[in-house]
C-alpha positions as CSV (number, residue, x, y, z in Angstrom):
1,X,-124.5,-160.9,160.2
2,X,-126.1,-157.5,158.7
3,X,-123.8,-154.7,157.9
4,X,-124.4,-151.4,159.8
5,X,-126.0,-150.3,156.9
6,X,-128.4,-152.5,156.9
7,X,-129.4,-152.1,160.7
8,X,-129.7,-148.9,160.0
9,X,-132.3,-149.7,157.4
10,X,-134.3,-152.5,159.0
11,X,-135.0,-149.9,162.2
12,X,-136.1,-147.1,160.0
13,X,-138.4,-149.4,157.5
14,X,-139.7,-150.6,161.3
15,X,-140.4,-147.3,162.2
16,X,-142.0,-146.8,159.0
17,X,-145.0,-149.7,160.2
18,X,-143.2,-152.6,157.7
19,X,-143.1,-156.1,159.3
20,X,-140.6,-158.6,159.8
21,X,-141.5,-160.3,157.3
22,X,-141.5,-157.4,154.7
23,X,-138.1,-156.6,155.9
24,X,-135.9,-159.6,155.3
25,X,-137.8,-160.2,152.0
26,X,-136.4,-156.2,151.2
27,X,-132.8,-157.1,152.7
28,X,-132.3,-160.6,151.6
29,X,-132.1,-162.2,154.9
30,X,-133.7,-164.6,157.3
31,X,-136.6,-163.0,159.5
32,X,-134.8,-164.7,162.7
33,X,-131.8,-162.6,162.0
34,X,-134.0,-159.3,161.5
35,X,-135.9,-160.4,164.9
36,X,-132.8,-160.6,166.6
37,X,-130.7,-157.5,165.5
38,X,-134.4,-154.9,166.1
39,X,-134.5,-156.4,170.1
40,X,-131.1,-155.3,169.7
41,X,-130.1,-159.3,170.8
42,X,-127.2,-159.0,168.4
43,X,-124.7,-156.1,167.4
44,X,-124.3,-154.9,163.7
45,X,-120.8,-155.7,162.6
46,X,-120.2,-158.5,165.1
47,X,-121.1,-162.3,165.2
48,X,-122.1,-164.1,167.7
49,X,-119.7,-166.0,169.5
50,X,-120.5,-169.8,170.2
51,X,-118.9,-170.8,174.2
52,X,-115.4,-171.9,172.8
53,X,-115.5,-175.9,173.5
54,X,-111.8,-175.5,174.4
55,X,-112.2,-173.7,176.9
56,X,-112.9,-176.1,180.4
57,X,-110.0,-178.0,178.9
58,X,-107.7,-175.4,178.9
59,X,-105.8,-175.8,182.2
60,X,-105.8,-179.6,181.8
61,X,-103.8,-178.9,178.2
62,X,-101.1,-176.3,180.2
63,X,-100.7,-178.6,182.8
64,X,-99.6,-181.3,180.3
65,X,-97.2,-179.0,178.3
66,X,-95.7,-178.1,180.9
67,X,-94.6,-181.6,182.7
68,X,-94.0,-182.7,178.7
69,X,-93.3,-179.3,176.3
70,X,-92.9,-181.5,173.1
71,X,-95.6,-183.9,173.6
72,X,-97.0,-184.1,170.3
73,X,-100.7,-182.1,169.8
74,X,-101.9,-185.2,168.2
75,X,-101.8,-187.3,171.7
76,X,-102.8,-184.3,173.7
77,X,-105.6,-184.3,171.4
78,X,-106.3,-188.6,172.0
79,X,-106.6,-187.4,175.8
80,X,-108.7,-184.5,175.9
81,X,-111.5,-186.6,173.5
82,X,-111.5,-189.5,176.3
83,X,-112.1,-186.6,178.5
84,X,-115.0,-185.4,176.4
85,X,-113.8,-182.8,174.2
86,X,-115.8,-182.9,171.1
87,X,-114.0,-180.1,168.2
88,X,-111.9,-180.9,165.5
89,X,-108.2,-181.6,165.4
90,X,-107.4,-178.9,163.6
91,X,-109.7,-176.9,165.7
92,X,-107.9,-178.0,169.1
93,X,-104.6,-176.6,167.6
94,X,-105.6,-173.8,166.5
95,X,-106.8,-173.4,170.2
96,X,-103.3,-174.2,171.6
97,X,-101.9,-171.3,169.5
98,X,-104.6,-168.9,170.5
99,X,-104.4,-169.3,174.0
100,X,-100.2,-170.3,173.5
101,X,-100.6,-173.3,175.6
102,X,-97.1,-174.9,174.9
103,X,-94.1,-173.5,176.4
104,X,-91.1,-171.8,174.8
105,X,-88.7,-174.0,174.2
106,X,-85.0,-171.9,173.1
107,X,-83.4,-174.9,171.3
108,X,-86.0,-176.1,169.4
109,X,-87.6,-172.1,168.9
110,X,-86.7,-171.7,164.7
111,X,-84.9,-168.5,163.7
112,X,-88.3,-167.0,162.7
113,X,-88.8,-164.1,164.6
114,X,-86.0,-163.7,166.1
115,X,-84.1,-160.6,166.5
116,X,-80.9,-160.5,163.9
117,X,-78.0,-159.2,164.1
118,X,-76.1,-157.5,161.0
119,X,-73.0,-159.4,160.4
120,X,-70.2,-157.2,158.6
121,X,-68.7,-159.1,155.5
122,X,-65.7,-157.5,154.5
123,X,-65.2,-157.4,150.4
124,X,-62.7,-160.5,150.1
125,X,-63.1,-161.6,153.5
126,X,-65.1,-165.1,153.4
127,X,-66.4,-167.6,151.3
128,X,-69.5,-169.8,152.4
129,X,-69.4,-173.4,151.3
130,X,-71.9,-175.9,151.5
131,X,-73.5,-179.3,150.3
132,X,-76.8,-179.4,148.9
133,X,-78.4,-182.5,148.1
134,X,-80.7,-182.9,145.1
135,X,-82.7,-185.6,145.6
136,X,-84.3,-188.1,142.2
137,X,-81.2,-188.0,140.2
138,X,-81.4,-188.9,136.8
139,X,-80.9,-192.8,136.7
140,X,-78.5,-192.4,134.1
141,X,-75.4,-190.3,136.2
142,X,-74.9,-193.6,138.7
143,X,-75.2,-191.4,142.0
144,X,-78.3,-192.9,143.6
145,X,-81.2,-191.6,145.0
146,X,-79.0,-187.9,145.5
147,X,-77.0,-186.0,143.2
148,X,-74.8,-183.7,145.1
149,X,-73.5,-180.5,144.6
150,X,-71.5,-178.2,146.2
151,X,-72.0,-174.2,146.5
152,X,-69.4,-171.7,147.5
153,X,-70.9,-168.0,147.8
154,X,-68.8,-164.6,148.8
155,X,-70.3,-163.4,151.9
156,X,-69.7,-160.0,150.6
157,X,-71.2,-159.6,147.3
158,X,-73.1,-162.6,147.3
159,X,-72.0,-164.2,144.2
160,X,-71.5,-167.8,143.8
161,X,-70.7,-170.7,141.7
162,X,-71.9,-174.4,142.3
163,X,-70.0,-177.3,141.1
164,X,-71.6,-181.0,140.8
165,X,-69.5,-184.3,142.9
166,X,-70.4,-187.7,142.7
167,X,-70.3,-188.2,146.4
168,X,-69.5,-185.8,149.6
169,X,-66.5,-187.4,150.7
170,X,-62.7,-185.6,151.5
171,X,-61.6,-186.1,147.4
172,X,-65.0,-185.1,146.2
173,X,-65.0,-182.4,148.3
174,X,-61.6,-180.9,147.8
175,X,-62.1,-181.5,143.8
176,X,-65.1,-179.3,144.0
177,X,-63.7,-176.5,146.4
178,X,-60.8,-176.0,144.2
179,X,-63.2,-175.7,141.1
180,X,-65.6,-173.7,142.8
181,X,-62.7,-170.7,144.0
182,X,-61.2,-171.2,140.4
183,X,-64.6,-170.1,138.7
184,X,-65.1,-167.4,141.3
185,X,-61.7,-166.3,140.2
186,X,-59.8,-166.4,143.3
187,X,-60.6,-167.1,147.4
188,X,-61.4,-165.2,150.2
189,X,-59.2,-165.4,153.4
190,X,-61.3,-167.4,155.3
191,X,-63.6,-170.3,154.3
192,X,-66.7,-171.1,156.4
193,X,-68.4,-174.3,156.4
194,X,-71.3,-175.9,158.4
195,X,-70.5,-179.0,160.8
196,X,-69.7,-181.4,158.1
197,X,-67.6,-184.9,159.2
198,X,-65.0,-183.9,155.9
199,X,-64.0,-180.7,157.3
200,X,-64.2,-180.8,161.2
201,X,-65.3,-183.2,163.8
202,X,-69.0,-182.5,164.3
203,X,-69.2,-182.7,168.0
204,X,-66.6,-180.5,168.9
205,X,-66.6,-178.1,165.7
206,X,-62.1,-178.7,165.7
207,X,-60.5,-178.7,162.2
208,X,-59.5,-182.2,161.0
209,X,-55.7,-183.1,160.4
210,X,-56.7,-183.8,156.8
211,X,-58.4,-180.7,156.0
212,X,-56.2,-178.6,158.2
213,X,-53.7,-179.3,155.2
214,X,-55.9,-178.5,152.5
215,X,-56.6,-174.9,154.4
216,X,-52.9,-174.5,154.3
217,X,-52.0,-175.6,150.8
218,X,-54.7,-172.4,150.0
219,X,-53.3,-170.3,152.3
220,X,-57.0,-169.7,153.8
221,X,-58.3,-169.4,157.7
222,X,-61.5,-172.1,158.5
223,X,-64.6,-171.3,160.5
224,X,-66.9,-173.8,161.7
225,X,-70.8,-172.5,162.3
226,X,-72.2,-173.2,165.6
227,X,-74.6,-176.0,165.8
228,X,-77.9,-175.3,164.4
229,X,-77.1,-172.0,163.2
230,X,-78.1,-171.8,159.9
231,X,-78.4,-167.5,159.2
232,X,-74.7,-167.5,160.3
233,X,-74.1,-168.6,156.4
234,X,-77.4,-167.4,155.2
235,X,-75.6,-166.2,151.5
236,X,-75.4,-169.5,150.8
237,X,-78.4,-171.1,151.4
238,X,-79.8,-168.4,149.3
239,X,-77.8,-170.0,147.0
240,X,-78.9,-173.2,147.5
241,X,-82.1,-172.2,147.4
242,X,-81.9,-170.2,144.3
243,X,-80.1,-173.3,142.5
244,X,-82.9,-175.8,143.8
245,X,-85.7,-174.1,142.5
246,X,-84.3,-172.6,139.3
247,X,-82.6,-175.3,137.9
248,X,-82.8,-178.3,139.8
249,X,-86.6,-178.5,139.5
250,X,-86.1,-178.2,135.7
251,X,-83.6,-181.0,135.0
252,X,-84.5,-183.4,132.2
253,X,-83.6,-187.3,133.3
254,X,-81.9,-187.3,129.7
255,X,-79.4,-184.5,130.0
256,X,-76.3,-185.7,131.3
257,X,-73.8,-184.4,134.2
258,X,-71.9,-182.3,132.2
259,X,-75.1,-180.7,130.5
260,X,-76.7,-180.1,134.2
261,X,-72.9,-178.4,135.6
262,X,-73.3,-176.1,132.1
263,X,-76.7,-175.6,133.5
264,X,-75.8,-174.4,137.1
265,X,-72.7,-172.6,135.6
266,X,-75.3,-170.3,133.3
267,X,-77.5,-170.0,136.1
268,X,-74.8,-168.6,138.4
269,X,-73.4,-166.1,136.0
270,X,-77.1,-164.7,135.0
271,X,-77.9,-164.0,139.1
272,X,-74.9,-161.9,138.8
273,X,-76.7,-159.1,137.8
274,X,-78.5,-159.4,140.5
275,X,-79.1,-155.4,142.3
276,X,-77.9,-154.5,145.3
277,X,-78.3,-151.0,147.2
278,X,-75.0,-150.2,148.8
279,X,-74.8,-146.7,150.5
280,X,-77.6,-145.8,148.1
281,X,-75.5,-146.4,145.0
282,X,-77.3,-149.0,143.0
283,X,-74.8,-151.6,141.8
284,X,-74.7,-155.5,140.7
285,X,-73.6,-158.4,142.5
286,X,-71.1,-159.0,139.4
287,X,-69.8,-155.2,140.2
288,X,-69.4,-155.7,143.9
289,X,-67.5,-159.4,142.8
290,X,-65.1,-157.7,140.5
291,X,-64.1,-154.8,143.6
292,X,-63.5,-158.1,145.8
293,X,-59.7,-158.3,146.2
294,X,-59.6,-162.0,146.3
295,X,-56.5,-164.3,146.9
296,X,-54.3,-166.2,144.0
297,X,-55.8,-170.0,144.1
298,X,-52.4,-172.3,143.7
299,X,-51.9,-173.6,140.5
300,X,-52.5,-177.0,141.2
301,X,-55.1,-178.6,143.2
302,X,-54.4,-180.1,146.8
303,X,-52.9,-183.5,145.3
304,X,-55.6,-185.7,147.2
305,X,-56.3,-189.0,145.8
306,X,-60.0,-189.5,143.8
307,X,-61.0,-193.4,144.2
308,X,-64.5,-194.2,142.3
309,X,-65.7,-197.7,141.0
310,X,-67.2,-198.1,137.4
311,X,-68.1,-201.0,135.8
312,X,-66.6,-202.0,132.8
313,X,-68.1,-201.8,129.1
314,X,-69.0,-205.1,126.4
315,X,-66.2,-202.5,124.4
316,X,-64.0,-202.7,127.2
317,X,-64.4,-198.8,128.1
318,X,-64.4,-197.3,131.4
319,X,-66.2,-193.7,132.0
320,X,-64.7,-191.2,133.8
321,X,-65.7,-187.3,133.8
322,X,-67.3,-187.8,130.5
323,X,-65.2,-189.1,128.7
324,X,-64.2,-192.9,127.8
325,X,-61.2,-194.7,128.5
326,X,-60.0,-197.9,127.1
327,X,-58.7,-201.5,129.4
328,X,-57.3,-204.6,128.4
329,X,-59.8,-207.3,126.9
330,X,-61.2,-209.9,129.4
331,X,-63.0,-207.5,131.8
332,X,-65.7,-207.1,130.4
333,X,-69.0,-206.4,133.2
334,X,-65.9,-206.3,136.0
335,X,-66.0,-203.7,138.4
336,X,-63.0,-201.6,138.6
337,X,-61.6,-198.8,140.4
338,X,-60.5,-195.4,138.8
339,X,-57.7,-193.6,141.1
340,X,-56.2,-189.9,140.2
341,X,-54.5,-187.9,142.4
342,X,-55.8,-184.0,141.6
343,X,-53.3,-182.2,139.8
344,X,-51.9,-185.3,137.9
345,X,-52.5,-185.4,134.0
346,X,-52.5,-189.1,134.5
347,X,-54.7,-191.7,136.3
348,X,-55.0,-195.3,136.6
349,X,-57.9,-198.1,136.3
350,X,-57.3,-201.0,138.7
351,X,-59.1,-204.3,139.4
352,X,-60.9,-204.6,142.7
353,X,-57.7,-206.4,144.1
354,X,-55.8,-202.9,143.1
355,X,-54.0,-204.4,140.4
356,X,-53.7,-201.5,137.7
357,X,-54.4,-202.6,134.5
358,X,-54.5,-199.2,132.5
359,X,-52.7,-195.8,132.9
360,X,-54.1,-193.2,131.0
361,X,-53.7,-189.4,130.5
362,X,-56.5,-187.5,131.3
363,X,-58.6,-185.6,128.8
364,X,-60.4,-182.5,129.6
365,X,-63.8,-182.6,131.8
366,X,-66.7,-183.4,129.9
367,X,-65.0,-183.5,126.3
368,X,-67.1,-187.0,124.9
369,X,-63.8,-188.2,123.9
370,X,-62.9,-192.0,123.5
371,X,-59.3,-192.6,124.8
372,X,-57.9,-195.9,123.6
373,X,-54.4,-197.3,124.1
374,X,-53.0,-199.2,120.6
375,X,-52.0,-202.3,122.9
376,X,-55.9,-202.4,124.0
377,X,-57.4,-201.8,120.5
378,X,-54.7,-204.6,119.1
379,X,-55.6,-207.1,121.8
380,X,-59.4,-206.3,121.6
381,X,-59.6,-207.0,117.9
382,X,-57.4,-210.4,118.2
383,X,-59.9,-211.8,121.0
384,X,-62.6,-210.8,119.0
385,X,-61.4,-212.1,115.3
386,X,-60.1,-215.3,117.3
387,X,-64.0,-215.7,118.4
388,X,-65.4,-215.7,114.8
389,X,-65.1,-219.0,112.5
390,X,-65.1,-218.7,108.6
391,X,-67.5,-221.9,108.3
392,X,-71.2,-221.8,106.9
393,X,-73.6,-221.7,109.9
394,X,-75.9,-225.1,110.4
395,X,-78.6,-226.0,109.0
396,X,-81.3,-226.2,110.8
397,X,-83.8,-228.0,109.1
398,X,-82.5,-231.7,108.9
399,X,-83.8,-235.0,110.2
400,X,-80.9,-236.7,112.3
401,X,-82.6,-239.5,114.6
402,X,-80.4,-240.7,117.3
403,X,-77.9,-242.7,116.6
404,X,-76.9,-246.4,117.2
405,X,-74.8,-245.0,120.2
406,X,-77.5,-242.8,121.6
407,X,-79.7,-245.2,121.7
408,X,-77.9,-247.4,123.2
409,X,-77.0,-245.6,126.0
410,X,-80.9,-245.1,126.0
411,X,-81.2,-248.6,126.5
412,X,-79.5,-249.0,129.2
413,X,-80.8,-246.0,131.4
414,X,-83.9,-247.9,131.0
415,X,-82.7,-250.5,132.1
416,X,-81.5,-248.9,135.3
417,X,-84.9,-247.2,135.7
418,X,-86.6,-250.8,135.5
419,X,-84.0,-252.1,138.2
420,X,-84.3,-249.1,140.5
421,X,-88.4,-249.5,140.4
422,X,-91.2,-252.4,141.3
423,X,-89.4,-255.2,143.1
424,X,-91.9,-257.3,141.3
425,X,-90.2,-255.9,137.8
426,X,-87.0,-257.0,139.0
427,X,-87.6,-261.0,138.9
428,X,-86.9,-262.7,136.7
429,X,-88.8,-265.7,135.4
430,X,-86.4,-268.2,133.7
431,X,-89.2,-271.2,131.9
432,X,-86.1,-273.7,131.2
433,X,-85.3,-274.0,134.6
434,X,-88.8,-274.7,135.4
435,X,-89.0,-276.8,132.7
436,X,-86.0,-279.1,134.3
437,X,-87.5,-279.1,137.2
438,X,-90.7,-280.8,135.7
439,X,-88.8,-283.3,133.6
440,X,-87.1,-284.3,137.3
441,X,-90.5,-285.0,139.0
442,X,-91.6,-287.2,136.0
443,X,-88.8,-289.6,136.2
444,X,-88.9,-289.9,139.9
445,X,-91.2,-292.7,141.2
446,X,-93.7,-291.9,143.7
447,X,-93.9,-293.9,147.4
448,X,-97.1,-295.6,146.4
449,X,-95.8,-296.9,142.8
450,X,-93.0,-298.2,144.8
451,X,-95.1,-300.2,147.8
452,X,-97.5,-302.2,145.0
453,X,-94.3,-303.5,143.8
């Protein structure tokens, strides 16, 4: 395609009496594309337009979407080749966007584009909660293929704090709501969650029984998001965005769960200083937090009751929010169960059958410390010193053959083997009884000794 510029030039050097020839060599071009732009077959600025291939199977393609509107562009694609279309895949879709073949569909249109509507957050008014699941764990935290953490954001200000579970279940999740309002210093009136099955009943959006208490214990309203609504808590999945790419996608598989939630913590407090424009005074999101009046968190957690399974240690230690508490000898490599009720100082390890075997007091989150009760230690080291002998160890270098007994016994398994084999190696030929059997025919006299007689 030649530039307007250039048309300009290639008529005037043709005026001038220089050939074709002479002309593309001057412009650096092709003397068909020189041809074509001085009979003024093609426009300067403009390229030539192939016939769109798409085209004859264009009402063939709306006919389809509209009997089917989510039949996938890959089998439309299957039909209209049998039919003799001959572009590309991705040159057929782009097509069905051009000529916007496929018809609107309202539940399945994303929020993209759509028109918004300002929400109003009142300072102190709501907190956003919601679950965001890291997938590839480190190995070493026990969780599985997810780690799991849960983010609470003020719909006002927009600050938030994150706080890691070991599963999304009704303890897990009231343990990390109550830590999350506590490091936000306080809660808002209302909390607002997505559909989740631990707060409300996903099909009809009610409030559970079980959670209904927890909302009163805090003294906080509950609002459930429509279905697929996903900008009605869009604060927090800014959050959750923020805390996936800027620290989840950095997490070393050696650091451990209480180094990753020091981690997230740091994180959180550093996007407080965040800037925000509000009535064209420029403030933080730390600023507009501290104006939030937010209500007094009670000073005990909801007392719900926190069940996980570890397995027991060749030290006969169980671990439990890192730190390392001590059972009775003899379980070693059994699975056990912890149970705590939030609030309690105490909590108790229990075999599989819930028999508790260990009552401990609970030492703070994350602390490294190794909790052992004397009777355990006491019973540990008899078991263990009862284990050990004081004699030399065997030598292992001497000849012992087997003994008269041993061989013996070897005997007669051979024996047994020889009887249970050949038929033919179990007769047995006696030569004194054939031998008495040949003395008797001697002494007998035959018929014909006896007739000459």
């Amino acid at each position: 395609m030649l530039t307007r510029e250039e048309d300009v030039d290639a008529h005037a050097l043709r005026r001038q009496g220089w050939t074709i020839s002479a002309i593309a060599r001057h412009l650096g071009r092709d003397r068909k594309t020189i041809r074509a732009y001085l009979n003024g077959d093609q426009a300067p600025g403009r390229r030539r337009q192939s016939p769109d291939a798409f085209v004859p199977f264009l009402q063939y393609c709306r006919q389809r979407l509209a009997d089917d509107p989510h039949l996938w562009a890959s089998t439309l694609f299957d039909e209209v080749r049998d039919l003799g279309y001959e572009g590309g895949y991705s040159t057929f879709t782009r097509a069905l966007r051009r000529y916007q073949v496929r018809p609107h569909c309202e539940p399945c249109h994303a929020a993209t584009g759509r028109n918004v509507a300002v929400i109003a957050h009142p300072p102190g008014e709501e907190i956003q909660f919601d679950w965001l699941e890291l997938p590839d764990a480190p190995e070493s935290w026990g969780v599985g293929e997810h780690a799991h953490l849960l983010v609470g954001a003020l719909a006002h200000s927009g600050r938030w704090r994150a706080v890691l579970a070991e599963s999304e279940d009704f303890p897990h999740l009231v343990q990390a709501l109550d830590q999350v309002v506590r490091k936000l210093g306080g809660t808002a009136r209302r909390w607002r969650f997505d559909r989740m099955a631990t707060v409300c009943y996903p099909s009809s959006g009610q409030v559970t029984a079980s959670f209904a208490a927890v909302a009163k214990y805090y003294g906080v309203g509950v609002d459930i998001c429509p279905p697929r609504r996903g900008n009605r808590k869009g604060v927090v999945e800014k959050a959750n965005h923020a805390a996936a790419q800027r620290w989840w996608r950095t997490v070393p598989d050696a650091l451990t769960v209480v180094q990753a939630q020091s981690g997230i913590d740091k994180l959180a407090v550093r996007m407080d200083e965040r800037r925000r424009s509000v009535d064209g005074i420029k403030v933080t999101v730390g600023e507009l937090a501290a104006a939030e009046m937010l209500l007094d968190v009670p000073v005990r957690p909801f007392p719900a009751e926190l069940q996980v399974e570890r397995t027991v240690s060749p030290q006969c230690l169980v671990s439990f929010d890192g730190n390392l508490y001590s059972v009775p000898p003899g379980l070693a490599g059994a699975q056990v169960r912890v149970m705590h009720r939030l609030g309690e100082s105490h909590f108790d390890i229990a075999t599989a059958g819930r028999a508790v075997v260990a009552r401990h007091r609970r030492a703070p989150r994350g602390a490294g410390q190794t909790v052992r009760d004397a009777g355990h230690v006491v019973a540990l080291e008899r078991e263990v010193l009862a284990s050990f002998s004081d004699r030399a160890p065997c030598k292992n270098k001497v000849r012992r053959p087997p003994s008269e007994a041993a061989r013996a016994e070897a005997e007669r398994l051979r024996g047994q083997q020889a009887a249970a084999g050949d038929p033919a190696e179990r007769v047995v030929i006696d030569l004194s009884h054939y031998a008495a059997v040949a003395d008797r025919l001697r002494t007998v006299p035959s018929p014909k000794e006896e007739n000459t007689e």
